[in-house]
GUBAPA-151486 format. One line per 8 residues: their letters; for each residue x, y negated, z of N, C-alpha, C. Coordinates in Angstrom, 1 decimal. Last residue first. Layout:
! residues N
a> X Y Z X Y Z X Y Z  ...
This chain:
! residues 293
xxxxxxxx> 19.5 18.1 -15.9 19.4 19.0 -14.9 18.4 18.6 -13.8  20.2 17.3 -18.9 18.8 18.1 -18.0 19.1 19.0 -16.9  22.5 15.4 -19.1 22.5 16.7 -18.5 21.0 17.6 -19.0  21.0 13.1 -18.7 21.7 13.6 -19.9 21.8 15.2 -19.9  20.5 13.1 -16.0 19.7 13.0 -16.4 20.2 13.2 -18.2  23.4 13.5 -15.1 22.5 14.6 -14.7 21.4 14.4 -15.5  24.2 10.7 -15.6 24.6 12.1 -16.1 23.8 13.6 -15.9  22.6 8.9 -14.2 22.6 9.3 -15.6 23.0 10.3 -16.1
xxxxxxxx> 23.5 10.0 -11.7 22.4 10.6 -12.0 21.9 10.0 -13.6  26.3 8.9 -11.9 26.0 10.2 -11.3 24.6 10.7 -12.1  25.6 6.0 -12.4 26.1 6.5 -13.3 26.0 7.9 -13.4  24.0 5.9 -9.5 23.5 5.4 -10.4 24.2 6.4 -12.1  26.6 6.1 -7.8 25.6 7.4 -8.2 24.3 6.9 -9.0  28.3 4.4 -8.4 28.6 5.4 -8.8 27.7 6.5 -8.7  27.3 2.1 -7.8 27.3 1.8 -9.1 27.6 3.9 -9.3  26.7 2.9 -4.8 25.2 2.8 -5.6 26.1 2.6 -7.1
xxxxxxxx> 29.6 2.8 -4.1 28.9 3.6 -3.9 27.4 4.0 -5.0  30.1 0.4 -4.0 30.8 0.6 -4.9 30.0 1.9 -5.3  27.7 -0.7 -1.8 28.4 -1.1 -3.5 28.7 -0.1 -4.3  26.9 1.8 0.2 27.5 1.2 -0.6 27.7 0.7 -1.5  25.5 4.7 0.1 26.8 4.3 1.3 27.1 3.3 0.8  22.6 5.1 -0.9 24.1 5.5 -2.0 25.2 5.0 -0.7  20.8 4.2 1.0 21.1 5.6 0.7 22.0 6.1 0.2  21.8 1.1 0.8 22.0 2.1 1.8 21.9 3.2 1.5
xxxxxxxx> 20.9 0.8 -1.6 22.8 0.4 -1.6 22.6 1.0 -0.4  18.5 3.1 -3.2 19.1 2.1 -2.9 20.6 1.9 -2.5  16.8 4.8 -5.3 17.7 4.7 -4.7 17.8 3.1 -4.1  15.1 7.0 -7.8 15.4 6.1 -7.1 15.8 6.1 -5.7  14.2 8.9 -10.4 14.7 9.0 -9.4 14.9 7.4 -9.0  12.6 8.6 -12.9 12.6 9.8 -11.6 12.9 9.8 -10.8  13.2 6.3 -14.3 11.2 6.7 -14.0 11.1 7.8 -13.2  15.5 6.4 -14.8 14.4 7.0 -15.8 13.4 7.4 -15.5
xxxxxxxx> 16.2 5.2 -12.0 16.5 6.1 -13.3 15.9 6.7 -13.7  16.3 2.6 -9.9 15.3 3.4 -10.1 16.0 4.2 -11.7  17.1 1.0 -7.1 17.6 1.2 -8.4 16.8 2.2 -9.1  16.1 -2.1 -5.3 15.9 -0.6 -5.8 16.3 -0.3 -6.8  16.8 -4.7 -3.2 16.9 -4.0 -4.4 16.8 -2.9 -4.4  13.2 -4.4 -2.1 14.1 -4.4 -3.3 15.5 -5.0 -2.5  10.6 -1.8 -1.1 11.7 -3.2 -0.6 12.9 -3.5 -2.0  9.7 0.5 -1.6 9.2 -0.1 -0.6 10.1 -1.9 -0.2
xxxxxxxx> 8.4 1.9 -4.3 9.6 1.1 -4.0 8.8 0.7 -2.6  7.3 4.3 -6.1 7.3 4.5 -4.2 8.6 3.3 -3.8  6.4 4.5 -8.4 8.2 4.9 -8.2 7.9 4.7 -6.9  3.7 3.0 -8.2 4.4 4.1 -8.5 5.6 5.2 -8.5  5.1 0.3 -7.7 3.9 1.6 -6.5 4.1 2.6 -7.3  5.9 -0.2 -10.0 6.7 -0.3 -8.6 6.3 0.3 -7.4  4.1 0.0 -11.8 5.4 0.5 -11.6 5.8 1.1 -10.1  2.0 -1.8 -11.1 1.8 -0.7 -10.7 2.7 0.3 -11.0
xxxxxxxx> 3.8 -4.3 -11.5 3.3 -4.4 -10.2 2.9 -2.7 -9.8  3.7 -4.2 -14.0 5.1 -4.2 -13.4 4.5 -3.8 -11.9  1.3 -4.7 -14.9 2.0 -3.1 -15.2 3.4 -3.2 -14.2  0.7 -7.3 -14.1 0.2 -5.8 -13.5 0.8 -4.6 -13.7  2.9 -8.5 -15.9 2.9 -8.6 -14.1 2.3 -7.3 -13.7  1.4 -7.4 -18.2 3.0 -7.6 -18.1 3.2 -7.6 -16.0  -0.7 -9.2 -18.4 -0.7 -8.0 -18.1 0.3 -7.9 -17.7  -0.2 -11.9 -18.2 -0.5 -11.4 -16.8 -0.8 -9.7 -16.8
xxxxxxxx> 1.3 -11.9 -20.4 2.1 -11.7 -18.8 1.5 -11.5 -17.9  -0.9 -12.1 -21.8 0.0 -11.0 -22.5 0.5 -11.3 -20.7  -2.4 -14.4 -21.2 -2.9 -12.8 -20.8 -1.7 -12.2 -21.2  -0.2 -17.3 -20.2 -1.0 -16.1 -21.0 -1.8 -15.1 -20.6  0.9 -18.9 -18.5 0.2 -18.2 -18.3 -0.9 -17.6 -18.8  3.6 -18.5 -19.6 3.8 -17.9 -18.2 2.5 -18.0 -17.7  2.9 -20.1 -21.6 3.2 -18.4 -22.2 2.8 -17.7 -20.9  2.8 -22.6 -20.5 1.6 -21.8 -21.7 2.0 -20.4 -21.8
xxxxxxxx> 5.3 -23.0 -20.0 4.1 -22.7 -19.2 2.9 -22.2 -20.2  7.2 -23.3 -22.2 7.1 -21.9 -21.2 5.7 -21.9 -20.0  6.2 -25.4 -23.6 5.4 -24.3 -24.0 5.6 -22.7 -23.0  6.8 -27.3 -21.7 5.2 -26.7 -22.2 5.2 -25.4 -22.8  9.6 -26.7 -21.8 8.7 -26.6 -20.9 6.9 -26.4 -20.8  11.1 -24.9 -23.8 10.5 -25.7 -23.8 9.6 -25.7 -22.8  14.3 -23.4 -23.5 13.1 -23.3 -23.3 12.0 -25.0 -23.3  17.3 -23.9 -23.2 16.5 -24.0 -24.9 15.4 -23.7 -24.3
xxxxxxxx> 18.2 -24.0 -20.8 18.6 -23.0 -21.6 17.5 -22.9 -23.1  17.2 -26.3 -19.4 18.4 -25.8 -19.8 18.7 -25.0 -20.3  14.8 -25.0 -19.1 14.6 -25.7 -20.0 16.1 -26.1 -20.2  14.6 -23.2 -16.8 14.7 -22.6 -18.3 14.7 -23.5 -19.4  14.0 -25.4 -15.1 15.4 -24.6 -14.9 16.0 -23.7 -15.8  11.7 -26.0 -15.8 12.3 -27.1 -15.8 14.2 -26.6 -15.8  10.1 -23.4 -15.1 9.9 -24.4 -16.5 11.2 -25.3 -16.6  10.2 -24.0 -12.5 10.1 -23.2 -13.0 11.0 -23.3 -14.6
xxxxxxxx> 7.7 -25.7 -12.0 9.6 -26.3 -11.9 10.3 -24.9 -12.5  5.6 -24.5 -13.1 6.2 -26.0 -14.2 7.6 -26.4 -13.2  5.1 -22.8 -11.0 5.8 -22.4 -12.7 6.6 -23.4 -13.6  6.1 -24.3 -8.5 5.0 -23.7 -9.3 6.0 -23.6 -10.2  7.0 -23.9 -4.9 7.6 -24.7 -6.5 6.2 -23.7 -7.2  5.0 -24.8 -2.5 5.2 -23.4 -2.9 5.9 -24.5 -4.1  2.1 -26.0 -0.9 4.0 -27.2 -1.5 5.0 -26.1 -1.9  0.7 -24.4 -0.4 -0.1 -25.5 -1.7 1.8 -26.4 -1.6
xxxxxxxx> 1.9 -22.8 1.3 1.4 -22.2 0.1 1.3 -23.3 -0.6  4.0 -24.1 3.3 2.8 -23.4 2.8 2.2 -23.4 1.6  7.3 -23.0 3.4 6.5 -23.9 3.1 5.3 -23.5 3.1  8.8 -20.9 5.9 8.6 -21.3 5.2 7.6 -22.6 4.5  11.6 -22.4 8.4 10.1 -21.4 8.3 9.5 -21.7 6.4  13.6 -24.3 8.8 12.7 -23.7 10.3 11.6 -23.3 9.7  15.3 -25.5 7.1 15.2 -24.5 7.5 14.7 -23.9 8.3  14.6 -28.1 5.9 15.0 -28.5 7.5 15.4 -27.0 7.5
xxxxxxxx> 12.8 -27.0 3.5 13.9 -28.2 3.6 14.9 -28.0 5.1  11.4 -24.3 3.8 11.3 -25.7 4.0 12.4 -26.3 4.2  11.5 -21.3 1.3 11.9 -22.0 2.6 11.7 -23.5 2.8  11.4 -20.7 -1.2 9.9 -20.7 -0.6 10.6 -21.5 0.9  13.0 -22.6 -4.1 13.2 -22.0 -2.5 11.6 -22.1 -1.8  14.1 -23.9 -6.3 12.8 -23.1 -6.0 12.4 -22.1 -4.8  15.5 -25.9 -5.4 14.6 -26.4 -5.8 13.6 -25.3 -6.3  18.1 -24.8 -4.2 17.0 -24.8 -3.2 15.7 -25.6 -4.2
xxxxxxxx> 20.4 -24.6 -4.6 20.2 -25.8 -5.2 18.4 -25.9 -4.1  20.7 -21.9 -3.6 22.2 -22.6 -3.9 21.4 -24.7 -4.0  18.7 -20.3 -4.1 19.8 -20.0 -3.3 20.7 -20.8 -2.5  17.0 -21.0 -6.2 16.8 -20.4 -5.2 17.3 -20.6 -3.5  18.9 -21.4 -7.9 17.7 -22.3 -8.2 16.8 -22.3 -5.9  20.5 -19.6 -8.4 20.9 -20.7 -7.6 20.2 -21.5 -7.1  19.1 -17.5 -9.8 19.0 -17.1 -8.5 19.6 -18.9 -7.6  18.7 -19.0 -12.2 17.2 -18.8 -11.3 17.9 -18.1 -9.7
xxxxxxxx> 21.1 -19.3 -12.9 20.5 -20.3 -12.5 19.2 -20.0 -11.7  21.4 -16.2 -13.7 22.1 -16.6 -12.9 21.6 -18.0 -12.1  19.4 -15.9 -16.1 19.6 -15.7 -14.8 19.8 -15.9 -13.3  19.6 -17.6 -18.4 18.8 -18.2 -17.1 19.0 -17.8 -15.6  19.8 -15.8 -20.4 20.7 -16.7 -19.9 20.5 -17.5 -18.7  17.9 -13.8 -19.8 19.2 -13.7 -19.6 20.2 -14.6 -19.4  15.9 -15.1 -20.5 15.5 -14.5 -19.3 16.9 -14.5 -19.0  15.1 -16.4 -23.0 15.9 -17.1 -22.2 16.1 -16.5 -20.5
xxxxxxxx> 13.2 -15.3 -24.6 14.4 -15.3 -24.9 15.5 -15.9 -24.1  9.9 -15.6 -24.1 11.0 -16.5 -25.0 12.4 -16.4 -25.4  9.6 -13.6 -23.1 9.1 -13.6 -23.7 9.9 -14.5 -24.8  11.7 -14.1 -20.7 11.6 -12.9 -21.3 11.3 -12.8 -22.9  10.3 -16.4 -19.1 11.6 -16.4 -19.9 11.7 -15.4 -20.6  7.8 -15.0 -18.4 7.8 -15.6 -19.3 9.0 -16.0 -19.9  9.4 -12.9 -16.7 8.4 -12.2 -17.9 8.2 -13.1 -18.7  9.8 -14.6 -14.7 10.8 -14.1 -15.2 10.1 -13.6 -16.6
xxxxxxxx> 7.7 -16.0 -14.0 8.6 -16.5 -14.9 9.9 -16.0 -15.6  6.3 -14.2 -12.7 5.7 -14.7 -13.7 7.0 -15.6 -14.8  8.4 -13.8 -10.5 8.1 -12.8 -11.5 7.6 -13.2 -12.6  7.8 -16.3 -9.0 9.3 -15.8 -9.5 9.2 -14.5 -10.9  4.8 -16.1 -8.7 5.4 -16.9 -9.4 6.8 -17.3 -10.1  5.1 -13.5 -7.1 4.6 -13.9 -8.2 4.8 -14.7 -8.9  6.9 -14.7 -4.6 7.4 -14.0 -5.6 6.6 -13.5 -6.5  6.7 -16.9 -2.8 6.4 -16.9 -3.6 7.0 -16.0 -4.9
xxxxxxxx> 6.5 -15.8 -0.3 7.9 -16.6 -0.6 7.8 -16.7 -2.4  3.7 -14.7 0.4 4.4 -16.2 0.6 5.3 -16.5 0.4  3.9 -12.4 -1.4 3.6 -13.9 -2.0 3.8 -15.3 -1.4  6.0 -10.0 -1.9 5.9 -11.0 -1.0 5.8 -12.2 -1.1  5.6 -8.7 -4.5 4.9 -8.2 -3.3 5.1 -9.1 -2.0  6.4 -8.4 -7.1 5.9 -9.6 -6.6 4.7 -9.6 -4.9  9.4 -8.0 -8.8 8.5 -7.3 -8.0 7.6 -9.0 -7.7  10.5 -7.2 -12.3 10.9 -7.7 -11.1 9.4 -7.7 -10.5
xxxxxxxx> 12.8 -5.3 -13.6 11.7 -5.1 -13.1 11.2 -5.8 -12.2  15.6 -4.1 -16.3 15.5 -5.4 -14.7 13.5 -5.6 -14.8  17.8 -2.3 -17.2 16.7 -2.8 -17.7 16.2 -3.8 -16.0  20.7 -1.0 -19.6 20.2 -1.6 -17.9 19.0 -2.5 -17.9  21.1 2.4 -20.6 20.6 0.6 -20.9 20.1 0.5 -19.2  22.8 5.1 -21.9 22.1 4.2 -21.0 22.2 2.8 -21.2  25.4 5.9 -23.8 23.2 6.5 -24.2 22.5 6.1 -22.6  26.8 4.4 -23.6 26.2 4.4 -24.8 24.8 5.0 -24.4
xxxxxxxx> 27.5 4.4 -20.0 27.9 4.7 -20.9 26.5 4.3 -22.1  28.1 1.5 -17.6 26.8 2.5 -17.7 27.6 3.0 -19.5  29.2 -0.5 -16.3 29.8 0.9 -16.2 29.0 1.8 -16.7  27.7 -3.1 -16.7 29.0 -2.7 -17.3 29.8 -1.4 -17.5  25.9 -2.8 -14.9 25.3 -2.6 -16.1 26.8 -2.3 -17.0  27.3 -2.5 -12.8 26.6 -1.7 -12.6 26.7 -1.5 -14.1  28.3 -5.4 -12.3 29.5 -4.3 -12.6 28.6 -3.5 -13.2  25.8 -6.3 -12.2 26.5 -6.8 -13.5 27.6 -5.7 -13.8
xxxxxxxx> 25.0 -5.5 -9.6 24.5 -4.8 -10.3 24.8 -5.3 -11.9  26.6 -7.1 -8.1 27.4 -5.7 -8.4 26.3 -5.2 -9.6  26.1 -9.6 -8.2 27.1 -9.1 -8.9 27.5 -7.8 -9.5  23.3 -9.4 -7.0 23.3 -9.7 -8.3 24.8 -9.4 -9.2  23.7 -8.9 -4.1 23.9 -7.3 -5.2 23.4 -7.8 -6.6  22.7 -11.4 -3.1 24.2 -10.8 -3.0 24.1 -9.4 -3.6  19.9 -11.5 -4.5 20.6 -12.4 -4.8 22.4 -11.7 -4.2  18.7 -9.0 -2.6 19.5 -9.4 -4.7 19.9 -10.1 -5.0
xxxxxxxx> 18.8 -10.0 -0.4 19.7 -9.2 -0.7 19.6 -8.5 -1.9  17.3 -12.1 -0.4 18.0 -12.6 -0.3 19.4 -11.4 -0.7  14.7 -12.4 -2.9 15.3 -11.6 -2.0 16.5 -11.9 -2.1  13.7 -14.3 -5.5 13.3 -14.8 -3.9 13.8 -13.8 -2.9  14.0 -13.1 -7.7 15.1 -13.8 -6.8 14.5 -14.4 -6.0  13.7 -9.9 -6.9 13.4 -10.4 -7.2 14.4 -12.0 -6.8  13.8 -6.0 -8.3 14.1 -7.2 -7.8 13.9 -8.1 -7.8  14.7 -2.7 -9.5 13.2 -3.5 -9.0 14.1 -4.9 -7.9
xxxxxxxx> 16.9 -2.1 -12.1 16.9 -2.9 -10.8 15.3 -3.7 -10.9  17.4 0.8 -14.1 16.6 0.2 -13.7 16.5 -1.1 -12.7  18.3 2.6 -16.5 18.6 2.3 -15.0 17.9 0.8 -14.9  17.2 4.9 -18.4 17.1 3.3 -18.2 17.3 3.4 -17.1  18.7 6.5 -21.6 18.2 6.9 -20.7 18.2 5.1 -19.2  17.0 5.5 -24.5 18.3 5.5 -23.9 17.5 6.1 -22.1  14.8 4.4 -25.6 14.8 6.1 -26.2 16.0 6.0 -25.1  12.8 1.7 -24.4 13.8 2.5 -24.9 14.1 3.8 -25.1
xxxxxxxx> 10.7 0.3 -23.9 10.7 1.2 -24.6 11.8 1.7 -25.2  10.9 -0.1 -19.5 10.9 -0.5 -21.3 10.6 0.4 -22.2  10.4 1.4 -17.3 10.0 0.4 -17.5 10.0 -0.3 -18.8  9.4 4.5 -18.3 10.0 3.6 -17.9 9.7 2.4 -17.9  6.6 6.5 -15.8 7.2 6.1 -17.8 8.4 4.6 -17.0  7.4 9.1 -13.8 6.8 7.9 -14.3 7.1 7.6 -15.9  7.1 12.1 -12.8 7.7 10.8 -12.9 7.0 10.3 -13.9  5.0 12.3 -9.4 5.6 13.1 -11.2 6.0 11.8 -11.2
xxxxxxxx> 7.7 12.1 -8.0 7.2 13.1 -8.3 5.5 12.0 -8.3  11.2 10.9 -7.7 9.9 10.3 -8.0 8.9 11.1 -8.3  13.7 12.2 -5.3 13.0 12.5 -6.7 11.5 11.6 -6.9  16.2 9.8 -4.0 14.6 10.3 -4.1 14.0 10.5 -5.1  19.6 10.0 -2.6 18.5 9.4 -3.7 16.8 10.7 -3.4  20.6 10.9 0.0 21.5 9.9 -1.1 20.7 9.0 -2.4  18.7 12.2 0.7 19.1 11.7 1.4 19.3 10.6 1.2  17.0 13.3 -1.3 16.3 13.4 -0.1 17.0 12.5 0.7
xxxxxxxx> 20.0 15.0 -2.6 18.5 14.7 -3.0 17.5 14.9 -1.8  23.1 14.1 -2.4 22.0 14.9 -2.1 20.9 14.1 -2.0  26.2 14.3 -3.6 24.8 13.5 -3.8 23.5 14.2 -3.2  28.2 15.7 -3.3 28.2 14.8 -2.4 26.9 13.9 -2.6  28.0 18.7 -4.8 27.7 18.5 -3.7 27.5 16.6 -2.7  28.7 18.9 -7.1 29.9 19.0 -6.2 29.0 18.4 -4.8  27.9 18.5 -10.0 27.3 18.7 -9.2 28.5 18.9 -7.9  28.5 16.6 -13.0 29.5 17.8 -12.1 28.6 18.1 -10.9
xxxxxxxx> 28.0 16.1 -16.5 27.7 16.2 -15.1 28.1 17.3 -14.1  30.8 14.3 -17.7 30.1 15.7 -17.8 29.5 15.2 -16.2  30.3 10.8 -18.7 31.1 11.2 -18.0 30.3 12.8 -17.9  30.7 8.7 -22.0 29.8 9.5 -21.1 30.5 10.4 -20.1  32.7 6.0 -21.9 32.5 7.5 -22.4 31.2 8.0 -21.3  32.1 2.1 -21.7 32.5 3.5 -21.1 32.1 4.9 -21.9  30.9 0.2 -24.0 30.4 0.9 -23.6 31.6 2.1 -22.9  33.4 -2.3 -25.4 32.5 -1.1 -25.7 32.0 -0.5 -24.6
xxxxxxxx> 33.0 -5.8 -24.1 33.7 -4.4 -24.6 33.0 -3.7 -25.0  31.0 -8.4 -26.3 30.8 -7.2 -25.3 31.9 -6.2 -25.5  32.5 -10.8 -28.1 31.6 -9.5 -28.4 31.9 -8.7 -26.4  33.0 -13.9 -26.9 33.8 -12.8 -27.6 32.8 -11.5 -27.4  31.0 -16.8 -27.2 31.6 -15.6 -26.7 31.9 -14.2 -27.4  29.1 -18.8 -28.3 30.4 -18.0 -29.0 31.1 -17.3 -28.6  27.4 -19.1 -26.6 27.1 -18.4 -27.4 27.9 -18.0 -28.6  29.1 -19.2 -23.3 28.4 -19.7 -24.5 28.0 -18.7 -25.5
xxxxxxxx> 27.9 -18.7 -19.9 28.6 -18.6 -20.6 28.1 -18.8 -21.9  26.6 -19.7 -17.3 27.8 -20.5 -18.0 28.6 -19.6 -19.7  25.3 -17.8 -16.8 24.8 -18.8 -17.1 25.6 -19.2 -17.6  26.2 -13.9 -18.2 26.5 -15.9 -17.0 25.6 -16.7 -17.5  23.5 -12.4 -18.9 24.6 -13.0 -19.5 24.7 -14.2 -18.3  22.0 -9.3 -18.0 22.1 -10.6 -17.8 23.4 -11.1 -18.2  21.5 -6.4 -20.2 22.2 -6.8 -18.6 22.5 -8.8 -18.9  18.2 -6.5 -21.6 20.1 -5.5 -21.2 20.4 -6.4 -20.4
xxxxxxxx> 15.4 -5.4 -19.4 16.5 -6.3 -21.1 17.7 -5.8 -20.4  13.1 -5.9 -17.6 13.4 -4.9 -18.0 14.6 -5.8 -19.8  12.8 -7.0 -14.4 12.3 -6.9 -15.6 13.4 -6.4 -16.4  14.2 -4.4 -9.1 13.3 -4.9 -9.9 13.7 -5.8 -10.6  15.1 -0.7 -2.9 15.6 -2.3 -3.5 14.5 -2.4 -4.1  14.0 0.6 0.2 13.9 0.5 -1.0 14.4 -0.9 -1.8  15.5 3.6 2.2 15.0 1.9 2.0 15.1 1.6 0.4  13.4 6.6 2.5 14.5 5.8 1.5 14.5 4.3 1.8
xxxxxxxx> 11.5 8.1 3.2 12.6 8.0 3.9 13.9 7.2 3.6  9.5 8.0 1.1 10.2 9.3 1.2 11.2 9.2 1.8  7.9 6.0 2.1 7.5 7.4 2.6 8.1 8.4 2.2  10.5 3.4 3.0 9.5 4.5 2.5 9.2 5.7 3.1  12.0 1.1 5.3 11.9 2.8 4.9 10.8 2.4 4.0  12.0 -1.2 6.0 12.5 -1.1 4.5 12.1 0.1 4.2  12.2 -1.5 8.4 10.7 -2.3 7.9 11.1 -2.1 6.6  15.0 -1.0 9.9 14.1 0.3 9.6 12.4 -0.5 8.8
xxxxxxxx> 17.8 -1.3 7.8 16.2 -1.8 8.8 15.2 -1.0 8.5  20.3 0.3 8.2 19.2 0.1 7.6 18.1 -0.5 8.2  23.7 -1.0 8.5 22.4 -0.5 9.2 21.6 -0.1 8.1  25.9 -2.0 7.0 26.3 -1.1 8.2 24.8 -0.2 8.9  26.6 -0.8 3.5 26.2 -1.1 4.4 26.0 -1.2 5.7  30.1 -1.2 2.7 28.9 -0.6 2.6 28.1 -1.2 3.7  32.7 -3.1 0.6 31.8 -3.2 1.5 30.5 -2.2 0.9  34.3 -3.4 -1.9 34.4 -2.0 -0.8 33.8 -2.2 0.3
xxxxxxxx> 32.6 -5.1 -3.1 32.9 -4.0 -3.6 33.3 -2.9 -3.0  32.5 -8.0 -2.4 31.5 -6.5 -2.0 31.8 -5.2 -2.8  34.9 -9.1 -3.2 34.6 -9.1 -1.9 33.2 -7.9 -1.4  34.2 -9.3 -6.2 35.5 -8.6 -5.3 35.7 -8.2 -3.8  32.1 -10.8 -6.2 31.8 -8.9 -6.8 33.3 -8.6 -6.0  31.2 -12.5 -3.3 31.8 -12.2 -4.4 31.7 -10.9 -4.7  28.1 -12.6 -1.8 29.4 -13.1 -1.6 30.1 -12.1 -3.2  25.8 -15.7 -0.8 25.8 -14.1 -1.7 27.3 -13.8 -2.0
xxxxxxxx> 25.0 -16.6 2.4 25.8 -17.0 1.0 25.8 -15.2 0.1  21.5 -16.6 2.8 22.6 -15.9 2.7 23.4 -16.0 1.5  18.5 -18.2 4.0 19.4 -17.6 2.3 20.7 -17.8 2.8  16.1 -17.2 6.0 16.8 -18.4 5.2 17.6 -17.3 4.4  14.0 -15.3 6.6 14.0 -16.7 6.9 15.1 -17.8 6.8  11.7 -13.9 4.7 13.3 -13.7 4.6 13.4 -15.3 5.1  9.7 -11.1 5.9 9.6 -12.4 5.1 11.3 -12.5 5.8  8.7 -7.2 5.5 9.9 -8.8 5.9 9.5 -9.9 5.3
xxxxxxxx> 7.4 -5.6 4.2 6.8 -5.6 5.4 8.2 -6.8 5.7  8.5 -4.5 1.9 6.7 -4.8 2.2 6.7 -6.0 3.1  11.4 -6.0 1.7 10.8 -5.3 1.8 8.9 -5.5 2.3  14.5 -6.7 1.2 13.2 -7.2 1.4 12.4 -6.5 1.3  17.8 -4.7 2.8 16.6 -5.4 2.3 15.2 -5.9 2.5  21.0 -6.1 4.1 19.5 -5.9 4.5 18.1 -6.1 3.3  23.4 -6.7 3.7 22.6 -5.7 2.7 21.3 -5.6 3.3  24.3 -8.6 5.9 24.8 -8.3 4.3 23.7 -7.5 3.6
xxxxxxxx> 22.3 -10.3 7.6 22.6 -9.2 7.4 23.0 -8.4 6.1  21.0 -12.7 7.4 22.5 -12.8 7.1 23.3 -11.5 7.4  18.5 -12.3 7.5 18.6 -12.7 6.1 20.2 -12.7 6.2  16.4 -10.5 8.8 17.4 -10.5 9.1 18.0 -11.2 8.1  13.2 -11.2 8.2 13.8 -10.4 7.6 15.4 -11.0 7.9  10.4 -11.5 10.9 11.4 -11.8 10.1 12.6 -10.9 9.4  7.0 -10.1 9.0 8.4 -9.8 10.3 9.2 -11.0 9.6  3.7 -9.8 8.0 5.1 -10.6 7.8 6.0 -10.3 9.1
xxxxx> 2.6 -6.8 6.8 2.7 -7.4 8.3 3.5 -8.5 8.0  0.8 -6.5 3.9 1.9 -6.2 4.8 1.8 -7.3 6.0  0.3 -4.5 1.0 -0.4 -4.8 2.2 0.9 -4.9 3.3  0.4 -2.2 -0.7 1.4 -3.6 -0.9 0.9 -4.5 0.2  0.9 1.2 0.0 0.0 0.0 0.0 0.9 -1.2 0.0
C-alpha cells in the first residue's frame, strides 16, 4: 500500500533510504563517486523494509549525460565485455537481492536486458547514489541498458510533481541533460526544495515549486517553458505517471533507491553491502539474467 505514516527520515545518514513511510528533513551534502565507492552502508532503517525484507531504492533512457557537458563531446567508450555467469555462492536470494514473483514487464521497450533505478530527486539518498548509479550505467555490458523510473509516493515533498517533470523532460528530450540540474535544483540551489527556507520542516502544500519552476530549470537546456508545461500536463504523462506508479507496486519497491533487473529481481545499496557492492551485483544478475538462470 502507498499509504503512509510521515516519520522523520534521518537525512544525514549516508545511505539511508526514502521510503513509504519517511519524510526527509533536510538535504545531505551528496558526496563524491570517489569518496563512495568503498563506503557501505552502516544500518538499515528499519521504515524502509519490505515485505520481502529488502529496503527498497526509480524513468526509464540511457544513462544521464553531466549537465555541463556539451554536445560535441567525444563518443561514449564502448560498452565492457559481457562477463560468464558464475554462481559461487556470495549472492544470495532473499538476502543480497529479491526475486519479483511473477515478474513484471519492464519499465521501457527495450529487447536489452534493463537495469533499472526506482528514484526520485526529492530523495536525499538518490541524490548521494546519483554518482554511483553513472558508474553503474557505465559498467553494464552491450546486451544491458540503464533505464530510470521515477516514484511519486511521497507527496508532501512533492514528488509527483518531481516525477511529472521528469516524464515531461523525457518527452521533449531534455530529461538527460537536465539531470544533474534537477538534483541541484533540489539539493544545492533549493529552488525546487519541498523544505522551507529557514530549514525547520517542510513547506505546505499551496507554497510546494510547481511544474512552471520546473519548467524554468529545463529551460536551460533547450526546453520551452510553455510548451514543457503543456506536455507535463497532458494525458500522455499522466498515463506515463500511473503506469510508473503501478510499476513500482508491483516490483514491491518500498523506498528508493531501488535497483530493479528486468522486472525480476530487485535490490538495494544495503542488501548489496555497498556502493561498490550494488554496481557489482546489479552487473551479477545481468549475467544470470543472460545466462537463463
Amino acid at each position: 500500500m502507498l499509504k503512509r505514516l510521515p516519520i522523520l527520515c534521518a537525512a544525514l545518514l549516508a545511505l539511508a533510504a526514502c521510503s513509504h513511510g519517511s519524510d526527509n528533513g533536510s538535504a545531505p551534502a551528496a558526496p563524491s563517486a570517489s569518496s563512495t565507492a568503498a563506503t557501505a552502508p552502516a544500518t538499515t532503517p528499519a521504515s524502509t523494509t519490505s515485505a520481502a525484507g529488502s529496503t527498497a531504492p526509480a524513468g526509464a533512457a540511457s544513462a544521464p549525460a553531466s549537465a555541463g557537458s556539451s554536445a560535441a563531446a567525444s563518443p561514449a567508450p564502448a560498452a565492457p565485455p559481457a562477463q560468464p555467469f558464475v554462481d559461487n555462492g556470495k549472492w544470495v536470494e532473499g538476502k543480497n537481492y529479491f526475486r519479483i514473483e511473477p515478474a513484471q514487464p519492464k519499465a521501457t521497450s527495450t529487447d536489452k536486458i534493463e537495469v533499472t533505478e526506482v528514484f526520485s530527486y526529492g530523495c536525499p539518498a538518490c541524490n548521494q547514489f546519483h554518482p554511483i548509479v553513472e558508474k553503474l550505467a557505465a559498467s553494464l555490458p552491450a546486451n544491458a541498458v540503464m533505464a530510470y523510473l521515477p516514484a511519486s509516493f511521497i507527496p508532501q515533498e512533492n514528488w509527483p510533481m518531481l516525477q511529472r517533470a521528469y516524464f515531461a523532460a523525457k518527452a521533449l528530450g531534455v530529461a538527460d541533460k537536465g539531470n544533474d540540474a534537477m538534483y541541484d535544483a533540489v539539493w544545492k540551489s533549493g529552488e525546487l526544495s519541498a523544505m522551507n527556507p529557514t530549514g525547520t520542516g517542510l513547506k505546505p502544500q499551496d507554497a510546494l515549486p510547481t511544474i512552471e519552476d520546473a519548467a524554468k530549470v529545463y529551460a536551460k537546456y533547450g526546453a520551452d517553458p510553455k510548451e514543457f508545461v503543456a506536455v507535463a500536463n497532458s494525458f500522455s504523462i499522466n498515463t506515463q505517471m500511473k503506469r510508473a506508479d503501478d510499476l513500482i507496486k508491483a516490483y514491491g519497491v518500498a523506498g528508493t533507491p531501488t535497483i530493479v533487473v528486468d522486472g525480476k529481481y530487485r535490490f538495494d545499496v544495503s542488501s548489496a553491502g555497498g556502493y561498490p557492492q550494488a554496481i557489482e551485483l546489479a552487473n551479477w544478475l545481468v549475467a544470470k539474467e543472460a545466462a537463463g538462470k
